[in-house]
C-alpha positions as CSV (number, residue, x, y, z in Angstrom):
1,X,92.6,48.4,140.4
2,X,95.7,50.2,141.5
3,X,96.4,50.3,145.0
4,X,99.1,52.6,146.5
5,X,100.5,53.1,150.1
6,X,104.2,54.1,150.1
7,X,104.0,57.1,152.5
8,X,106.1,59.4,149.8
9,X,105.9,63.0,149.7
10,X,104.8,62.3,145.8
11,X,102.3,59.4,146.3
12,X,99.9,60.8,144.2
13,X,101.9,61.4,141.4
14,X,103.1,57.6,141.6
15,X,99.7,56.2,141.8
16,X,98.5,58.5,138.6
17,X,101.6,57.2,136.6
18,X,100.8,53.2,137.6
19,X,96.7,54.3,137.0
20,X,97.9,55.6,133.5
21,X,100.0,52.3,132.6
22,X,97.4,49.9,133.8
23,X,94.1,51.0,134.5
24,X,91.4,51.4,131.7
25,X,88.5,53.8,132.1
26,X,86.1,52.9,134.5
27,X,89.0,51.5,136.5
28,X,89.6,51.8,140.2
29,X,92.2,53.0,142.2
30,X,92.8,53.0,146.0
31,X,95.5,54.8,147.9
32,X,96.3,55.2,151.5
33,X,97.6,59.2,152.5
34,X,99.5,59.2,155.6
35,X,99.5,63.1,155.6
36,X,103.0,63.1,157.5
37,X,104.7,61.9,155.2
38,X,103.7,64.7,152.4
39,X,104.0,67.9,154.7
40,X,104.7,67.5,158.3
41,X,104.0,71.2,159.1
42,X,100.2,71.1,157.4
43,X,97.0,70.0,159.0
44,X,95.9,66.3,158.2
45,X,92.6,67.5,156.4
46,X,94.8,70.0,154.1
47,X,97.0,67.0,152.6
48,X,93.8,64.9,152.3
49,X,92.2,68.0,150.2
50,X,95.1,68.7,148.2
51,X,95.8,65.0,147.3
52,X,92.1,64.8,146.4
53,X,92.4,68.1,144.1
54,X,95.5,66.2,142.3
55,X,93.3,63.1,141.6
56,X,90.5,65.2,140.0
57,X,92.4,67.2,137.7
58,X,93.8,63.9,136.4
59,X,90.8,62.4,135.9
60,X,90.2,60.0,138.7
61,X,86.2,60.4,140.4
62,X,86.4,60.3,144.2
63,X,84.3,57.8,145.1
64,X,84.9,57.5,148.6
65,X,86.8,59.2,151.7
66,X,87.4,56.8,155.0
67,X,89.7,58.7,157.6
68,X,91.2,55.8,159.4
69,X,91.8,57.5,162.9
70,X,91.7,55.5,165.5
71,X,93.7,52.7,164.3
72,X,96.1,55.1,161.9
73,X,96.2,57.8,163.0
74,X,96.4,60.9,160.3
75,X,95.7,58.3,157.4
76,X,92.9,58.6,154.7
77,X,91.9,55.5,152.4
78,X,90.4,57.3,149.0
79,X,88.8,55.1,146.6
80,X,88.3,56.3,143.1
81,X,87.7,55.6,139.3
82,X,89.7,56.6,136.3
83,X,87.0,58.5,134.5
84,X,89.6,58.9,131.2
C-alpha cells in the first residue's frame, strides 16, 4: 500500500510515481486530497473528480470515496488498487 497526504498541487502525480516504484498489481493505494491545496479557486467536488480521472487513466480502480467533512473539512480519502 502507498499512502499519500502532502497537500501539493501535484499529489497525484507523486502518489502514481511511489505506486509505480513499489506497488505490484493488485496493490493498494490511499491518498488524502485536500482540494485547497490543488486549486483554491475550484469547487471541492471538481478537484475530487479530476484527481479521480488522473488515477484511472493510470491504472489505479477506485475503490472507495469517503469525504471527510466535518472533521476536515474539503478533504477526500480515495482508496484504490493498481490494476497494472
Amino acid at each position: 500500500c502507498v499512502y499519500s497526504d502532502v497537500a501539493q498541487p501535484d499529489q497525484t502525480e507523486i502518489l502514481l510515481a511511489n505506486a509505480k516504484a513499489f506497488i505490484r498489481p493488485r496493490g493498494h493505494i490511499m491518498m488524502a486530497i485536500k482540494a485547497s491545496s490543488i486549486d483554491s479557486v475550484k469547487p471541492p467536488g471538481q478537484i475530487y473528480e479530476q484527481e479521480v480521472r488522473k488515477l484511472e487513466d493510470s491504472a489505479i480502480g477506485v475503490i472507495q470515496r469517503l469525504d471527510l467533512d466535518p472533521f476536515d473539512r474539503a478533504h477526500q480519502m480515495i482508496l484504490g488498487e493498481w490494476t497494472d
